[in-house]
C-alpha positions in Angstrom: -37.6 28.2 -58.8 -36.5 29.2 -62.4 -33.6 26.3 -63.8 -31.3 27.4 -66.5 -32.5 25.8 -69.5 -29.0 24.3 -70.1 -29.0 22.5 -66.7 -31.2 20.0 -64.9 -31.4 19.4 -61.0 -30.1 15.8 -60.2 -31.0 15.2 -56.5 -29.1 12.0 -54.5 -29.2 11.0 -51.0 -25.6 10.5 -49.9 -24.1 9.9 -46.2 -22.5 12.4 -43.7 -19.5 11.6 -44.3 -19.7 11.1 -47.8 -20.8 14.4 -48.3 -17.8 15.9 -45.5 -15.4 14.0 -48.1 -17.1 15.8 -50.9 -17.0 18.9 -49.4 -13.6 18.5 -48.2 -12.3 17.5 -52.0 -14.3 20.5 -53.5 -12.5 22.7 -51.0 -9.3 21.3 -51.8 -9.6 22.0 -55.7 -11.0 25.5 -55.4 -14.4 24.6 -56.6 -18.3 24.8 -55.0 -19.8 21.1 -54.0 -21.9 20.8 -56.8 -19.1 22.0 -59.6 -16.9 19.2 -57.6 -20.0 16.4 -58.3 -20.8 17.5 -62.2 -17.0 17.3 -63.1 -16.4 13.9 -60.9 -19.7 12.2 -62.5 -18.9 13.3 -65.5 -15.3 11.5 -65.6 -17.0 8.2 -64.1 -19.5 8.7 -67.1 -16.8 9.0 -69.4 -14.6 6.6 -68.3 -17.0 3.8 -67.9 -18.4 4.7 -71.5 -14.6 4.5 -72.7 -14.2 0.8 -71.0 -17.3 -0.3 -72.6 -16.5 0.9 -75.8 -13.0 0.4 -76.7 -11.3 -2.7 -77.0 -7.7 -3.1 -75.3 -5.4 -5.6 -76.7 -2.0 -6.8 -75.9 0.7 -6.0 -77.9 0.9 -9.8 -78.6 -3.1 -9.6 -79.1 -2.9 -7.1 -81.7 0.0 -9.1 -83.2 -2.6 -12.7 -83.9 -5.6 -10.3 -84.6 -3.8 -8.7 -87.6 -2.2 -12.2 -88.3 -5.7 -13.5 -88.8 -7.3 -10.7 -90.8 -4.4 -10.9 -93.2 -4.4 -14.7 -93.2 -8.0 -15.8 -92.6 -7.9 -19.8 -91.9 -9.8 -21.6 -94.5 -13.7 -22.5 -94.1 -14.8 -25.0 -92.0 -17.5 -27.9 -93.3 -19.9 -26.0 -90.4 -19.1 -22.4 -92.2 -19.3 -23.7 -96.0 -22.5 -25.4 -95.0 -23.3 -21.9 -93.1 -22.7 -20.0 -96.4 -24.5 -22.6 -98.8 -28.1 -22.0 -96.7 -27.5 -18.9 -96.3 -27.1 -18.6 -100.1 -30.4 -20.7 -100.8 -32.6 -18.7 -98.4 -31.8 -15.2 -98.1 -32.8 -13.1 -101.3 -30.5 -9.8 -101.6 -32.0 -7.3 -103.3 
């Protein structure tokens, strides 16, 4: 069987009644069971991508985090000694 060279066959074992819910779902929005799979994985894909990848503070979060990039507490002794080694061991070219 010739595949569209835009597409790629995914195949998944699923149960009865998985798949009647599926089928059931697809009818409801108009579309054919496999349209109805590709446009809900996608949006799990995309969603889980999102939740990975951006960070979601409080407003009272956001509040301290710019609080400490515009006021950065001074250096601990662990920190200076941190930067000191670093200094005496790390050539930058």
């Amino acid at each position: 069987m010739a595949q569209n060279a835009k597409t790629t066959r995914v195949h998944a074992r699923i149960a009865p009644a998985v798949l009647e819910a599926v089928k059931r779902a697809a009818e409801l929005q108009g579309r054919s069971v496999s349209d109805f799979i590709v446009a809900a994985a996608q949006e799990a894909a995309h969603r889980t991508i999102e939740e990975a990848e951006i960070i979601r503070l409080s407003v009272e979060d956001q509040r301290l985090f710019a609080e400490a990039l515009l006021h950065p507490p001074a250096p601990n002794d662990a920190l200076s000694r941190a930067a000191r080694l670093h200094a005496e061991n790390v050539e930058i070219r």
